[in-house]
C-alpha positions in Angstrom: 26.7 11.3 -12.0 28.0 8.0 -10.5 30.1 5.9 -12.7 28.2 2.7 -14.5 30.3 0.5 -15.4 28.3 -1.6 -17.9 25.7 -0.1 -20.2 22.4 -0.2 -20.0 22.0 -2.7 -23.0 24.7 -5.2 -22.2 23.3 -5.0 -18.1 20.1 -5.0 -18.9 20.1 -8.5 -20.5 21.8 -10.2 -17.3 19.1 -8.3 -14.9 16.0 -8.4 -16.8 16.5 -12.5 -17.0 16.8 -12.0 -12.7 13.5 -10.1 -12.4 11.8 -12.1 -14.6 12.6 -15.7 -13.1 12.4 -14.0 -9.8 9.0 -12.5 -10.1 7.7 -15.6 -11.1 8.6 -17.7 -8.5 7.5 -14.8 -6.0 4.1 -15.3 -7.6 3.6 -18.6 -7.2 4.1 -18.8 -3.9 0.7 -18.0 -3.0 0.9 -15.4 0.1 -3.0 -14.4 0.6 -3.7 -14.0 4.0 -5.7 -16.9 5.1 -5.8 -17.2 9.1 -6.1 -20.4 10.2 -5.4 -22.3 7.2 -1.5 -24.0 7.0 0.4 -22.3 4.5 -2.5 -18.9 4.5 0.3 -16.6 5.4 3.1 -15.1 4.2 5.6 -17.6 5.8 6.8 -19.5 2.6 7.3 -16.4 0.6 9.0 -14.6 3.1 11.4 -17.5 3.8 12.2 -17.6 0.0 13.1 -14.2 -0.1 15.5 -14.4 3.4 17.2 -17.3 1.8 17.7 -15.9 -1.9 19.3 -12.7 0.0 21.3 -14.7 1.9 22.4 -16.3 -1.3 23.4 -12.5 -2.4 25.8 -12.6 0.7 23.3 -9.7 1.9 22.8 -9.3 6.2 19.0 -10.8 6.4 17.1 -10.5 9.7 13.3 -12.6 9.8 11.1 -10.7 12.6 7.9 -12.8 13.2 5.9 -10.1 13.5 2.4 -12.5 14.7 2.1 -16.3 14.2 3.6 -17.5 10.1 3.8 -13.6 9.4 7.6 -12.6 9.4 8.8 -9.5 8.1 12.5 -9.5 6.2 15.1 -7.0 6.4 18.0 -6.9 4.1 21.2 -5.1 4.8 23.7 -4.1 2.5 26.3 -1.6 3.9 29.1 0.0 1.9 31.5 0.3 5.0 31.9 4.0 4.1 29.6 6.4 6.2 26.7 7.8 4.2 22.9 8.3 3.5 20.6 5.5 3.8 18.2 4.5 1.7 15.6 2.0 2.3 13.4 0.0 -0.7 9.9 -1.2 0.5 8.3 -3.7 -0.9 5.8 -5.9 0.7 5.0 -10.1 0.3 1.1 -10.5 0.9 -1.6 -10.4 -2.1 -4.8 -10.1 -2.4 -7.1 -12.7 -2.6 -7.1 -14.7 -6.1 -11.8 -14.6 -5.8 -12.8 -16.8 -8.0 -10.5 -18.8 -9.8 -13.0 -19.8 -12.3 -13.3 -16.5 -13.9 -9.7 -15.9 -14.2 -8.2 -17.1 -17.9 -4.8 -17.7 -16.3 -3.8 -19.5 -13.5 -3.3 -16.7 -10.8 -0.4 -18.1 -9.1 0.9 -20.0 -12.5 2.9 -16.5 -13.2 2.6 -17.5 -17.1 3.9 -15.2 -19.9 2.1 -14.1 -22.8 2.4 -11.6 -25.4 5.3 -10.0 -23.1 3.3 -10.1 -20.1 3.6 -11.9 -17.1 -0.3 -13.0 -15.5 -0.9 -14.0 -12.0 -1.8 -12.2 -8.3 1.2 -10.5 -7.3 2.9 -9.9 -11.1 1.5 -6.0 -10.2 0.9 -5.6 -6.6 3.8 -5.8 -5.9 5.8 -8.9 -6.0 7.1 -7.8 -9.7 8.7 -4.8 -8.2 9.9 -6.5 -5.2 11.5 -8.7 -7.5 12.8 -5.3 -9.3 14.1 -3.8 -5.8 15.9 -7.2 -4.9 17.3 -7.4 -8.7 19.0 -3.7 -8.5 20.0 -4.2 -5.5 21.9 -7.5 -6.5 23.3 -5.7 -9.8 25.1 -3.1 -7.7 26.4 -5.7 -5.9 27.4 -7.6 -9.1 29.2 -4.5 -10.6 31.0 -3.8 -7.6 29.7 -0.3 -7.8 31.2 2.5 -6.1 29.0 4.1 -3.5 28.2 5.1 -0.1 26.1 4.4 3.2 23.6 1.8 3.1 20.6 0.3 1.7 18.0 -1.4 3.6 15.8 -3.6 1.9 12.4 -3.5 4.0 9.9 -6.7 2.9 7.0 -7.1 5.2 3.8 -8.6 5.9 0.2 -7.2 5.7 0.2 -4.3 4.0 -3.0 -5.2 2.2 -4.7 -5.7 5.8 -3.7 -3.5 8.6 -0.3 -2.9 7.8 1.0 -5.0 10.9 3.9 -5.4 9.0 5.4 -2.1 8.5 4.3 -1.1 12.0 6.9 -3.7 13.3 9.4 -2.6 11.7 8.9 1.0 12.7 8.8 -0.3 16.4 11.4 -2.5 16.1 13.6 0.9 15.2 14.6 -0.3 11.4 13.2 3.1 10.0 15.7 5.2 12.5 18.5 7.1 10.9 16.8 6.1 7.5 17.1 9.5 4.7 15.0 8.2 1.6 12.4 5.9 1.1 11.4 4.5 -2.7 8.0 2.3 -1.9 8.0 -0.1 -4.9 4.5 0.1 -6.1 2.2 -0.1 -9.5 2.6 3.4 -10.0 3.6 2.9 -14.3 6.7 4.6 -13.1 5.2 7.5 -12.7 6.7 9.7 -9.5 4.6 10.1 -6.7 4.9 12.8 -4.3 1.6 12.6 -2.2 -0.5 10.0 -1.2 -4.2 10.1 0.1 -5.0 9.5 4.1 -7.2 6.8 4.9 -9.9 6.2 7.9 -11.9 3.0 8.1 -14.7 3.8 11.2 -17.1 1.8 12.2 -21.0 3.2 13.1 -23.2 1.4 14.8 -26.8 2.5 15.7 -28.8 0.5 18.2 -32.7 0.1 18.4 -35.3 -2.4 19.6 -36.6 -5.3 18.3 -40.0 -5.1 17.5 -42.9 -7.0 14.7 -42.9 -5.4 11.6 -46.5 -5.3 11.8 -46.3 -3.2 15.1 -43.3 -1.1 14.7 -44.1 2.0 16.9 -43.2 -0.8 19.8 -40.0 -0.8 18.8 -37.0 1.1 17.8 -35.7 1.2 14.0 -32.1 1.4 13.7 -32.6 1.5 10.0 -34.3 5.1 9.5 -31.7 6.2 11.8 -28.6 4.9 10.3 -30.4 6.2 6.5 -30.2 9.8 8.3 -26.7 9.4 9.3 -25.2 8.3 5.6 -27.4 11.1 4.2 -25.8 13.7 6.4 -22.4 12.2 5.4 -23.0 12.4 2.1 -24.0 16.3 2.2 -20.6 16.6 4.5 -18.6 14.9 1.6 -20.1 17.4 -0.9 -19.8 20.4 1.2 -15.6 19.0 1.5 -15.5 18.6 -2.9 -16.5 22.3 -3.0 -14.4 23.4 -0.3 -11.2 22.2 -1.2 -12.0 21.0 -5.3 -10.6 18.4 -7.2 -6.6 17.8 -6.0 -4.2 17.6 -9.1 -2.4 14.5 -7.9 -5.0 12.6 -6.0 -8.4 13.7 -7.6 -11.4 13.9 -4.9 -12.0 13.4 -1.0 -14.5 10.9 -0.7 -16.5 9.3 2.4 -17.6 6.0 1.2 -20.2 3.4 3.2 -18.9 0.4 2.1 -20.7 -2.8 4.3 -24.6 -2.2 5.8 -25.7 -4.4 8.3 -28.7 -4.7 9.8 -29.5 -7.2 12.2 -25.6 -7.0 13.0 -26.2 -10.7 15.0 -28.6 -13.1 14.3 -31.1 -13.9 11.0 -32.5 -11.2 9.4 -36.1 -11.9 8.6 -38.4 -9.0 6.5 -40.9 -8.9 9.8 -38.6 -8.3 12.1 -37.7 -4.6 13.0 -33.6 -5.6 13.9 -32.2 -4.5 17.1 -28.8 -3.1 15.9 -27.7 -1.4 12.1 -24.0 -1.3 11.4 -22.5 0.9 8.4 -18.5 1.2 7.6 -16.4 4.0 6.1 -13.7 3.9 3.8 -13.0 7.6 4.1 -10.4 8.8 1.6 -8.8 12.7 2.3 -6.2 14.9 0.4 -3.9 17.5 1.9 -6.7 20.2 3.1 -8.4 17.6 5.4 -8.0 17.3 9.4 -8.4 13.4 10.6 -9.5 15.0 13.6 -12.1 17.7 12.4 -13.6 15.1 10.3 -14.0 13.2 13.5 -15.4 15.8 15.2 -17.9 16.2 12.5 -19.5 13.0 12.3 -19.8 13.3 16.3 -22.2 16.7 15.6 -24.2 14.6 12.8 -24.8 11.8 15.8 -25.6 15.0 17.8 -28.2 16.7 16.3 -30.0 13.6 15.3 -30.1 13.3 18.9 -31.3 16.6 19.7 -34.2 15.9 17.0 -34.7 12.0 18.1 -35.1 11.3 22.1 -35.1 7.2 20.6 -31.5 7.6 18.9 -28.3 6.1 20.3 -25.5 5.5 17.9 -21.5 5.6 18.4 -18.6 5.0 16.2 -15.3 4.0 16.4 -12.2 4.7 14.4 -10.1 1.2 13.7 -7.9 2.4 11.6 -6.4 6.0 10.7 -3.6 6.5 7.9 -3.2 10.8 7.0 -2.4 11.4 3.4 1.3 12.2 3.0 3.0 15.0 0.8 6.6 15.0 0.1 8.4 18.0 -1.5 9.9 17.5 -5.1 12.8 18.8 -3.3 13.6 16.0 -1.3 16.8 14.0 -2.2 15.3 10.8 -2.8 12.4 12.1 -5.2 15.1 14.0 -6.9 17.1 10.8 -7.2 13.9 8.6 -8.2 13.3 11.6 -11.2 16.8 11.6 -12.6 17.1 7.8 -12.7 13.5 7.4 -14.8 14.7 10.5 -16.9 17.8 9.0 -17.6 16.6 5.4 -18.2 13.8 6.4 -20.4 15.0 9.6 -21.8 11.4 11.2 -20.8 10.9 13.5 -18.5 9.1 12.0 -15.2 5.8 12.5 -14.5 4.5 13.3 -10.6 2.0 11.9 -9.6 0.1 10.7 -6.8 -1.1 7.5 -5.0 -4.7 7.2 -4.8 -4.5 4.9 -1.8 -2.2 4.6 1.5 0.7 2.1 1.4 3.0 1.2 3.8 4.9 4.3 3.1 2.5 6.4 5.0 3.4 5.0 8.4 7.6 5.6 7.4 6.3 9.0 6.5 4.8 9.3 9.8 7.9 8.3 11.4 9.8 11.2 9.5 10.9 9.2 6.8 10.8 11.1 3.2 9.1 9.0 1.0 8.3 8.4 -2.9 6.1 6.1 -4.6 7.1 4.2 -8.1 7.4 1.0 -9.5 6.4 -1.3 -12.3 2.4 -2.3 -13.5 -1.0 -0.2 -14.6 -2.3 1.4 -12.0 -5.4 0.2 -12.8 -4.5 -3.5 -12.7 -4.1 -4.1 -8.6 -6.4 -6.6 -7.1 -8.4 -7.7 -10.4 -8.8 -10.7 -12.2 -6.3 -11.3 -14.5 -4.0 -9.2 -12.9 -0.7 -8.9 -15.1 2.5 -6.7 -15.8 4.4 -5.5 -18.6 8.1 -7.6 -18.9 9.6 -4.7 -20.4 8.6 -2.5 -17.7 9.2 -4.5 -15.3 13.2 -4.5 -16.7 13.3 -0.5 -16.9 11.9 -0.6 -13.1 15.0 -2.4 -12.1 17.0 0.0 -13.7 15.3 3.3 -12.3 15.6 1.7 -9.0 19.6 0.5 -9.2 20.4 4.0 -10.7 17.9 6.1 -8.4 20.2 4.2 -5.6 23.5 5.2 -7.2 22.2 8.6 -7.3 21.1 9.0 -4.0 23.7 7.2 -2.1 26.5 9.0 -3.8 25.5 12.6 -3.6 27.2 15.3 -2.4 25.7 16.0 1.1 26.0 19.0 3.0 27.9 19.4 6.1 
């Protein structure tokens, strides 16, 4: 066990008045992804955080990663050789919808009843706040420890994940050994993660009148055969492979239906085009590319059956589900700091959707998921997080760090 050289109690006053006034003036910089309105980026928040690093005396590099989008990487490096270990922790938000319905203002970052409201207090500027806060109290304490910690804060990881993707390119992940992806995960541990594909279908007919609709083509029946056939596929994967422990079910979802894809839609009109989307979501069991494969042979035989049907699809977007062993240093680390913050044993869990972790696990980076807020709370109005977790948060993450940097390694 690395040496602490302040208790918990007497730190935890100094650090938990850091997270808090950080957090909320990481909220109310509003960083929703708005192209093509000034100051709809995550430019202003990112530039805060390089310049309160830099104010830490902590190596900060800004990568503009597209047009008022900059990712920040922190440095700290003990001088000694050692692990690395990198905190992730992204600085775009959701949209706030409609302002009208929420009873707080969402980038006010006001505290009530112990809780801080506003978007961002959960996902995830509050436990970016945490990461940058532990970090800072190593520093404070002068704590004894070796290699180096990289403090990874990018853009778009509620879009496309541009962000992370950078930084992967840009060779930042190399020679990394842990990552902890600072999440709403109620501090829970999580080990696995479910895969995500977002595919486009489109089915293409002929215009024709309503009145007369054997002149035509009607995408419509077509595409109703298609999402049919997925949905007997998505049962036929629940029996196969049941309901996962961590990450519950596999699920193919149609999410938008579009039918005419361009132009008015009128009820007489018979459209020329039908457009569905998937928000597929798979478990460890599941093949990207055999689920591919089978929504090629439903387009198939519909085609065999149908000498009018022509439909493709494309894949925009493909994220496997990641599993890391309990074995790994850095969820070893992650469960000894919780247990011996909170005196509980941890509990492992797993992350219903992707984060940017699953493209460091990609590039063979262990990772583990944790953090402050209800997992319930992300992206809803009224979105909020406990103060008091938000302070034990910091201090899993500054002694996960401790433990994982200063363990013995093998040679």
């Amino acid at each position: 066990m690395p040496s602490i050289k302040q208790s918990y109690v007497n730190r935890s006053v100094r650090d938990r008045e850091e997270v808090i006034e950080l957090t909320k003036k990481l909220v109310q910089i509003s960083s929703v992804y708005r192209p093509g309105i000034e100051g709809g980026n995550e430019e202003k928040v990112a530039n805060f955080v390089a310049q309160y690093l830099r104010e830490l005396g902590i190596e900060v590099h800004v990568e503009e990663v597209e047009p008022g989008r900059p990712n920040v990487i922190g440095i700290v490096d003990s001088g000694k050789p050692g692990p690395t270990l990198l905190f992730e922790g992204h600085t775009d938000v959701v949209t706030e919808g409609d302002r009208k319905a929420w009873s707080y203002d969402p980038f006010g970052a006001v505290i009530e009843n112990g809780r801080m409201y506003g978007r961002g207090t959960n996902d995830t500027k509050g436990n970016l706040a945490c990461m940058i806060t532990a970090t800072h109290s190593l520093l404070r304490d002068q704590e004894e420890w070796s290699g180096k910690i990289i403090l990874c804060i990018p853009c778009d990881e509620e879009g496309m994940m541009i962000g992370i993707k950078h930084f992967i390119r840009r060779g930042w992940a190399e020679n990394v050994d842990g990552a902890i992806i600072c999440e709403p995960e109620e501090n829970q541990v999580c080990v696995t993660q479910k895969g995500a594909m977002r595919i486009i279908i489109r089915v293409f007919g002929k215009m024709a009148h309503g009145a007369i609709p054997l002149s035509g083509i009607n995408p419509n029946t077509r595409m109703a055969k298609i999402i049919c056939a997925l949905d007997e596929f998505e049962q036929r994967e629940k029996e196969r492979l049941g309901c996962h422990p961590q990450l519950g079910w596999p699920s193919i979802t149609p999410t938008i239906l579009q039918a005419p894809v361009r132009g008015e839609a009128q009820i007489n009109v018979v459209p020329d085009q039908c457009m569905t989307t998937l928000d597929v979501r798979t478990v460890p069991g599941q093949e990207h590319e055999t689920i591919k494969k089978e929504i090629q042979s439903i387009l198939d035989r519909i085609a065999k059956r149908d000498e009018d049907f022509k439909a493709e699809f494309e894949v925009i977007e493909d994220r496997p589900w990641t599993e890391t062993s309990k074995d790994e240093p850095v969820v070893q680390a992650v469960a000894k700091a919780y247990e011996t913050v909170t005196g509980k044993k941890p509990i492992y869990n797993g992350v219903p959707g992707a984060t940017d972790g699953t493209f460091l696990h990609l590039a063979g980076v262990p990772i583990v998921t944790t953090g402050a807020g209800d997992r319930e709370v992300p992206h809803q109005i009224d979105e909020n997080v406990d103060i008091d977790e938000l302070v034990e948060t910091t201090e899993i993450y500054r002694t996960a760090a401790l433990l994982f940097l200063n363990r013995e390694v093998s040679k």
